[in-house]
Structures are given as C-alpha cells and as structure tokens.
DRENTORTOR-558058 format. One record per residue (C-alpha): residue in three letters; residue number from 1; x, y, z. Coordinates in steps of 0.05 Angstrom, whole numbers. Layout:
{resn->ALA; resi->NUM; u->X; v->Y; w->Z}
...
END
This chain:
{resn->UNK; resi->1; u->0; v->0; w->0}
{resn->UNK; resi->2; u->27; v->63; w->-25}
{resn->UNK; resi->3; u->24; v->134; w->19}
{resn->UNK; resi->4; u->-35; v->150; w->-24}
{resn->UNK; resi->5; u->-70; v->95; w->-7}
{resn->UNK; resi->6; u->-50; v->89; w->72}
{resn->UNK; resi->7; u->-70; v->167; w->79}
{resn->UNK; resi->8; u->-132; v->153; w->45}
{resn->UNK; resi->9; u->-150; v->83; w->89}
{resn->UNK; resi->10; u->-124; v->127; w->158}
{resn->UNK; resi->11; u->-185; v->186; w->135}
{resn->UNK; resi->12; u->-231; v->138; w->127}
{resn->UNK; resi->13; u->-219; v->106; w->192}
{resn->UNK; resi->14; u->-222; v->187; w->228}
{resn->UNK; resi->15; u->-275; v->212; w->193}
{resn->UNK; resi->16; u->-325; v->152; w->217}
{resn->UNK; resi->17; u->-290; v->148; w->299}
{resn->UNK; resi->18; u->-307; v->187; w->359}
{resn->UNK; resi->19; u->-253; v->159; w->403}
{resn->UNK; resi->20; u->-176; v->171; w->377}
{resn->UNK; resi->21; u->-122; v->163; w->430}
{resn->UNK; resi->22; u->-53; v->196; w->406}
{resn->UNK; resi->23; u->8; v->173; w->444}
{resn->UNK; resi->24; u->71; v->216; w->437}
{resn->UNK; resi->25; u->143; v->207; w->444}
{resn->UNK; resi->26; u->202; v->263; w->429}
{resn->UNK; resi->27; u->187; v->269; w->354}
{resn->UNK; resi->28; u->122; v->299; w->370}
{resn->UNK; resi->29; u->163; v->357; w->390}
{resn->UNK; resi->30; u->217; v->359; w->337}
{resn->UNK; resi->31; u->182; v->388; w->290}
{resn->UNK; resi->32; u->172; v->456; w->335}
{resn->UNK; resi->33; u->245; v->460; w->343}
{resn->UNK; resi->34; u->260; v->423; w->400}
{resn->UNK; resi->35; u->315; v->360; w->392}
{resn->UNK; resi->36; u->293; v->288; w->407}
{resn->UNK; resi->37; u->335; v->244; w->445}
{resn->UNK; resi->38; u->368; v->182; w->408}
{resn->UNK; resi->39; u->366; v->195; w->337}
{resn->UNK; resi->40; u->428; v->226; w->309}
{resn->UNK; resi->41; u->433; v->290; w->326}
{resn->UNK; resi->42; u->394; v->281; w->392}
{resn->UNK; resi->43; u->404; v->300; w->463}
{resn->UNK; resi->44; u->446; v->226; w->474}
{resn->UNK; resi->45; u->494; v->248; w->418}
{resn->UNK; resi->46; u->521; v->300; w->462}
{resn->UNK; resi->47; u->580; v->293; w->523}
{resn->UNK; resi->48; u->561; v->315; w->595}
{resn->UNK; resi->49; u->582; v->374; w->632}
{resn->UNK; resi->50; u->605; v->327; w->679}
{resn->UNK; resi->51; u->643; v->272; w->638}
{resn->UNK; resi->52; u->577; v->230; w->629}
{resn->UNK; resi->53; u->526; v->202; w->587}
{resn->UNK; resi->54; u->476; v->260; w->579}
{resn->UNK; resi->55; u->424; v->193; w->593}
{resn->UNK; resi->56; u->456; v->180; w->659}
{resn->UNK; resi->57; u->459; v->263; w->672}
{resn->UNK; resi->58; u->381; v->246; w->668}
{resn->UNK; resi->59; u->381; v->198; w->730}
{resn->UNK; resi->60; u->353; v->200; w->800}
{resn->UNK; resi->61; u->423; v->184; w->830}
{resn->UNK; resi->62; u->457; v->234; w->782}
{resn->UNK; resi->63; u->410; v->291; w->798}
{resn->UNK; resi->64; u->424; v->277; w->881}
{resn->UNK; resi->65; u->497; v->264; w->880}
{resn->UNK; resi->66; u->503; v->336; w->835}
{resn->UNK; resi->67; u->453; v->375; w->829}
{resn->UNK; resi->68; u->492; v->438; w->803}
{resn->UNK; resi->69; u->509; v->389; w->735}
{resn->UNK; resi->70; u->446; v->356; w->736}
{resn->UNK; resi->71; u->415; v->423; w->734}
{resn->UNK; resi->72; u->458; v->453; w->677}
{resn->UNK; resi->73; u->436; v->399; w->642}
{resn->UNK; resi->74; u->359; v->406; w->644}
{resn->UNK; resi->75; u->369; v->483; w->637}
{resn->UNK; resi->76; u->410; v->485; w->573}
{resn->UNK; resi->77; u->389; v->425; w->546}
{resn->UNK; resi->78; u->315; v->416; w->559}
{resn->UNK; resi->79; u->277; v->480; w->560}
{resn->UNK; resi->80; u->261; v->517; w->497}
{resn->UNK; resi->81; u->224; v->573; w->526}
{resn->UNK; resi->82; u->212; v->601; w->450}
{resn->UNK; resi->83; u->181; v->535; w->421}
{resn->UNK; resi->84; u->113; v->536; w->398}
{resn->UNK; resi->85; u->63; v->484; w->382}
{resn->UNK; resi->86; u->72; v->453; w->308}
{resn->UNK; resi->87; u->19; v->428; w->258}
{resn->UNK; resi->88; u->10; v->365; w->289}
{resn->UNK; resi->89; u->-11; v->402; w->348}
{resn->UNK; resi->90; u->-64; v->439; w->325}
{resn->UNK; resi->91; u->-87; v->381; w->280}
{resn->UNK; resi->92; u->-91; v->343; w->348}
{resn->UNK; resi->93; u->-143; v->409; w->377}
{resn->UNK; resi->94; u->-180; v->401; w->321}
{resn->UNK; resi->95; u->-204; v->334; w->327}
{resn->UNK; resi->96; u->-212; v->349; w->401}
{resn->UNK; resi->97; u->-265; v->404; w->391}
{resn->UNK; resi->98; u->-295; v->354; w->341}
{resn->UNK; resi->99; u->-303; v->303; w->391}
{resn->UNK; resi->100; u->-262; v->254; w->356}
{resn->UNK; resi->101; u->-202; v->260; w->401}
{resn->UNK; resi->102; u->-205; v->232; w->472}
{resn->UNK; resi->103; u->-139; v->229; w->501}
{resn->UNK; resi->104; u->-70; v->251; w->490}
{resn->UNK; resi->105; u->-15; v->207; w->521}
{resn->UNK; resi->106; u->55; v->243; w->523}
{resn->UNK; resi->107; u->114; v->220; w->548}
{resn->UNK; resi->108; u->138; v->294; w->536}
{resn->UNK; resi->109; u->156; v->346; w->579}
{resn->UNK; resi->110; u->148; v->409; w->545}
{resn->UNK; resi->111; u->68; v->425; w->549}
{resn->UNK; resi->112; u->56; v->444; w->476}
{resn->UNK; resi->113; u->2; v->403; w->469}
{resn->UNK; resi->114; u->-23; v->445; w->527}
{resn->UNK; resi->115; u->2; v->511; w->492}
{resn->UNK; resi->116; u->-27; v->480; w->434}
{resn->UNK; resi->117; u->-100; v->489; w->472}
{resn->UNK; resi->118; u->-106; v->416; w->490}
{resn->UNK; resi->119; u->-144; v->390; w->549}
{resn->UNK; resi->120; u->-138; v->314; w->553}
{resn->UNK; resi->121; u->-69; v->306; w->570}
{resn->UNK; resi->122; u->-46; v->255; w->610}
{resn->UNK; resi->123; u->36; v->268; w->620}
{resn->UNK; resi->124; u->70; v->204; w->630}
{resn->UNK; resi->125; u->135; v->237; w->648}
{resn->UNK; resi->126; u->119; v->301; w->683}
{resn->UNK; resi->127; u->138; v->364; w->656}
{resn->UNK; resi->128; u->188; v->425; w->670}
{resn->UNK; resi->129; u->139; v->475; w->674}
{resn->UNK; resi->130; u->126; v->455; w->751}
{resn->UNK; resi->131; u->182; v->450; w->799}
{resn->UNK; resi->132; u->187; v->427; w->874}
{resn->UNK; resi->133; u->234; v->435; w->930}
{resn->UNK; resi->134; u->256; v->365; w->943}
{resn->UNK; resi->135; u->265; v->372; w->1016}
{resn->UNK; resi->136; u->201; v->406; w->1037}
{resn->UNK; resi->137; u->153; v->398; w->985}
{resn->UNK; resi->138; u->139; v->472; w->964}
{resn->UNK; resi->139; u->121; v->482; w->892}
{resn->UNK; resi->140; u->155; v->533; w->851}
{resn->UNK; resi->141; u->154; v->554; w->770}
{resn->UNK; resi->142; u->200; v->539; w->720}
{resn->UNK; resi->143; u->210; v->608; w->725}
{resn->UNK; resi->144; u->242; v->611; w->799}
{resn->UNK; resi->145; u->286; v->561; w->781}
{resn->UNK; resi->146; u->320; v->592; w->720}
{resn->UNK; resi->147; u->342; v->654; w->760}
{resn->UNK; resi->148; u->394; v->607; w->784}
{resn->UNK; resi->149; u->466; v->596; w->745}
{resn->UNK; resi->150; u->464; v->529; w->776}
{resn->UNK; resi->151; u->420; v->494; w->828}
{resn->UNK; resi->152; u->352; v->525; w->846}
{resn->UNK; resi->153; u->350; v->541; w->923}
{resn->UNK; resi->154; u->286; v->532; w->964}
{resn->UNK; resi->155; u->264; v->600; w->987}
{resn->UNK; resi->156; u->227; v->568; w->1050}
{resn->UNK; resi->157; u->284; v->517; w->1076}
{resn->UNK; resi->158; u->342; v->519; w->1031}
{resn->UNK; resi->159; u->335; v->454; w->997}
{resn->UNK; resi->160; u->350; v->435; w->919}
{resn->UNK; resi->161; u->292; v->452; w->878}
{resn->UNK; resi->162; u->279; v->411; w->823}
{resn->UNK; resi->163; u->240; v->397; w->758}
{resn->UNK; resi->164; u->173; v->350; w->762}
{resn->UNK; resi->165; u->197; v->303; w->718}
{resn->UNK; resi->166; u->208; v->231; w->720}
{resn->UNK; resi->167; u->279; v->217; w->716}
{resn->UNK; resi->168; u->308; v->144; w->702}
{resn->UNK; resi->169; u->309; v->106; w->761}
{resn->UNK; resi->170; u->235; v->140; w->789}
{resn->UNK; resi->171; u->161; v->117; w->784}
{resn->UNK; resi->172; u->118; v->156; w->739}
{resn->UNK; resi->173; u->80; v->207; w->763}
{resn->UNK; resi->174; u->17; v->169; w->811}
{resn->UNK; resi->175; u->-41; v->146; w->774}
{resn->UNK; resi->176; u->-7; v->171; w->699}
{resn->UNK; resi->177; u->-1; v->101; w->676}
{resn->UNK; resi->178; u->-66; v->68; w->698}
{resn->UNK; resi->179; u->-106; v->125; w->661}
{resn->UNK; resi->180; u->-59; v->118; w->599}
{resn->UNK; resi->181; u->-76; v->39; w->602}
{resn->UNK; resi->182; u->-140; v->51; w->608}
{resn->UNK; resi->183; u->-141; v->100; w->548}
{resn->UNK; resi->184; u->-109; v->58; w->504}
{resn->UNK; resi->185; u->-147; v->-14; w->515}
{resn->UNK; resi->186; u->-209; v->32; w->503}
{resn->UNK; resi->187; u->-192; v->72; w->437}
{resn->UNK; resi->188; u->-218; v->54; w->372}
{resn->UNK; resi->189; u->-169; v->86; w->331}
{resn->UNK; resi->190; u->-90; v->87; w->367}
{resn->UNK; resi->191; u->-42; v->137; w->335}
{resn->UNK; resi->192; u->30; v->120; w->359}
{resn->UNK; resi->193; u->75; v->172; w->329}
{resn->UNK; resi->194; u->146; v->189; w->350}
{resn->UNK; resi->195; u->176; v->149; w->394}
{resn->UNK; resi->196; u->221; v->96; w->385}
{resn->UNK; resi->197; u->175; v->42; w->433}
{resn->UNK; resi->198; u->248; v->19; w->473}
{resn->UNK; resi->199; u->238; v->56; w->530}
{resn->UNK; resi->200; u->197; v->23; w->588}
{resn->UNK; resi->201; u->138; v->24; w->621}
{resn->UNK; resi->202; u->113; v->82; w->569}
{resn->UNK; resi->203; u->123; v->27; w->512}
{resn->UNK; resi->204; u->83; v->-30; w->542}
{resn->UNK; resi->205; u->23; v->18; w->534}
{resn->UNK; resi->206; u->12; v->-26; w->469}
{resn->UNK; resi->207; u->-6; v->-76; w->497}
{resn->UNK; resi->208; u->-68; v->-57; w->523}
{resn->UNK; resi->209; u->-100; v->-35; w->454}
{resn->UNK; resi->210; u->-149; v->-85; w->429}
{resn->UNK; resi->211; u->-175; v->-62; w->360}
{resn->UNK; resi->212; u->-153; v->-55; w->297}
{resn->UNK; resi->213; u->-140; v->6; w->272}
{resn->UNK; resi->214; u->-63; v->19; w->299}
{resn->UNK; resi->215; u->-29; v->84; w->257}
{resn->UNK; resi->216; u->49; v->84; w->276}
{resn->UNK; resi->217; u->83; v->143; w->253}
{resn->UNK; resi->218; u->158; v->145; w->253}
{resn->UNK; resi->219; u->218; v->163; w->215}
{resn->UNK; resi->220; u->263; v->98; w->239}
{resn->UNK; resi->221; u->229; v->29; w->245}
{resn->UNK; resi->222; u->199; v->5; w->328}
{resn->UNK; resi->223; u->201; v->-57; w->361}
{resn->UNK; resi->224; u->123; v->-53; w->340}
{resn->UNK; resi->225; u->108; v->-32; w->265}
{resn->UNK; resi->226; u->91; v->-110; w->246}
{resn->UNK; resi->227; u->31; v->-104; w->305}
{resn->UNK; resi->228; u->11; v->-42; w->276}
{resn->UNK; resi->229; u->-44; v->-32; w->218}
{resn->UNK; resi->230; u->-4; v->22; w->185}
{resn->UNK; resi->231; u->57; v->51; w->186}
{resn->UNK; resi->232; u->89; v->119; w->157}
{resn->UNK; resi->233; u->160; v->141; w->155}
{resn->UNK; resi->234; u->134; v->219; w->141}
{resn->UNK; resi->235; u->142; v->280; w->180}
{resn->UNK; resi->236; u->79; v->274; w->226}
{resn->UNK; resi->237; u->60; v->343; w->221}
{resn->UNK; resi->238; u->46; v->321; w->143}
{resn->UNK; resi->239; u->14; v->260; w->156}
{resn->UNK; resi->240; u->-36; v->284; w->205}
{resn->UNK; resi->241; u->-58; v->350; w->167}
{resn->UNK; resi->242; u->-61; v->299; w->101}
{resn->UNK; resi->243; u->-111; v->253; w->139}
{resn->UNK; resi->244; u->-157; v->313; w->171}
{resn->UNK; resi->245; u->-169; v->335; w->109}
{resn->UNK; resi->246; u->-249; v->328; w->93}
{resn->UNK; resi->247; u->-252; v->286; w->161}
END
C-alpha cells in the first residue's frame, strides 16, 4: 500500500470514529524546534558537563549526588522557552473540539500540546513547567528556578529545587499510567507517532490496545510496526494534516 492509499484508508478510519487516543514520544516535539533524544543529532549524541552520558545526567542518582550538573543539564538542554506548538498540534485540537479525540498520552515534557490548547493530557513523564523543593515539598515555577546559574534554592528551607519530571530510576508520576492503560485498551483508533517504543513502562502501553486500527508514525522502524495496521516514515505534522483533510 502506497502513501496514497494508507492516507486515504487512515481518513476513512477518522472521519467515521469518535474515540482517537494519540500517544507521543520526542518526535512529536521535533518538529517545533526542540531535539529528540536518540536519533542522530539528539540529546544522547552529546557529552556531559560532567564527563557522562547526557542519559545517565538524566538519573535520579545523578540529579542527588550533583545537582549543580544535573541542573545545567535540564536548563540548557531541555527548555526551549521560544518553542511553539507545530501542525501536528493543532491538528490534534481540532479533532478534540470535534469530539473525535479523547486522550492525548505524552511522554513529553514540554506542554505544547497544552500551549497548543489541548485539554486531555495525561503526562506520563511530568513536565518542566512545575518544579518542587525536594526537601520540603513547596512548589515553585519553571520560572524561579532559572534565576539560578546552577541549582535552584528553596526560598522556605534551603533545599534543591527541582524539575517534576520523571527521571530514570523513578516511578511515573501516581495514577499517569493506569489512566494511559486505560485509554489505550479503550480507543478505537490508536495513533503512535514518534517514539522509538524501547523505553519502558511508556512502551508497554501497546499492549493494552485491542482493535484494529493501529497508525504508527515514525521516521526509523519500532520494536512494533509489524503489530501495527499502518505505518508511515513521514514527518507527522504532514501525515496528520493529510488525513484531517475532509474528516
């Protein structure tokens, strides 16, 4: 089946659906400027500030052992205060106000489907916009912490304040998965687009989706295109705004 054809067989599938779960990964973001993480020119491409893996930099025990280097990481790595939401985005409000779209699943951090102006967001992996001091719990914005060259200091006790994401070696935010499982084992239409589908517990989400009509979009090949029902290697700004056409 050519692009043609798959673009044609993904409308049809839209246009006659009122319950579409989209479930993100890094490329969703690429496209408004901001790097993924593991394909060439990704975040994991570059050294550490510290002498390690940028994906170790990203760790629990990393971020408590040094926080100054963990948090020159995050800062000049991770936040792209000037990004704005991309086609796909807006594609993906669209089919929300239309009552197609239930659920966004993200294992972002960045909020532009938020920016974007949607409202069913579940956030697998946190996001920077919130921060917290890790010692007594007081929530701060992303704002506070950049003021700081290095660390972010706790204006109430003095502790390290740090982003609300989920670093490796944490649990997901509580309650993020189970409504992403749920989400996905209900949808009638799944739209996987990119991620690479290697990086556990988001990835297992797949196996909770029980129908048919499984759209993977993503430039290099997942442990999961031969489950899915069809499969693009196009930008996925251009595939979406192709299928909502007439839908």
């Amino acid at each position: 089946m050519d692009c043609v054809d798959k673009i044609a067989q993904a409308r049809e599938w839209i246009q006659h659906t009122d319950n579409i779960v989209f479930f993100g990964g890094a490329g969703t973001s690429t496209e408004s400027g901001i790097p993924d993480f593991r394909s060439e020119n990704g975040l994991y491409s570059r050294p550490g500030k510290a002498g390690v893996s940028p994906e170790y930099a990203l760790s629990h025990p990393f971020m408590v052992e040094n926080p100054d280097d963990f948090s020159y990481l995050y800062k000049n790595n991770l936040i792209y205060p000037d990004a704005v939401p991309s086609v796909l985005h807006r594609v993906l409000v669209e089919w929300e106000e239309q009552g197609k779209l239930k659920t966004i699943i993200t294992q972002n951090v960045d909020r532009l489907h938020q920016k974007a102006g949607s409202t069913r967001v579940i956030e697998l992996h946190g996001n920077l916009s919130d921060h917290q001091c890790a010692q007594c719990g007081k929530r701060f914005d992303v704002d506070y912490a950049l003021q700081f060259e290095n660390a972010a200091i706790c204006d109430a006790c003095g502790g390290f304040v740090r982003p609300m994401v989920t670093l490796y070696g944490e649990s997901l935010p509580v309650g993020a998965y189970e409504q992403a499982a749920q989400a996905v084992s209900s949808a009638d239409v799944l739209i996987v687009a990119g991620t690479s589908l290697v990086v556990y517990p988001a990835a297992g989400l797949l196996q909770y989706y029980r129908g048919n009509k499984l759209l993977l979009i993503n430039k290099q090949t997942t442990p999961q295109d031969k489950r899915a029902d069809l499969v693009f290697r196009d930008d996925i700004g251009f595939v979406l705004e192709q299928i909502s056409k007439e839908a």
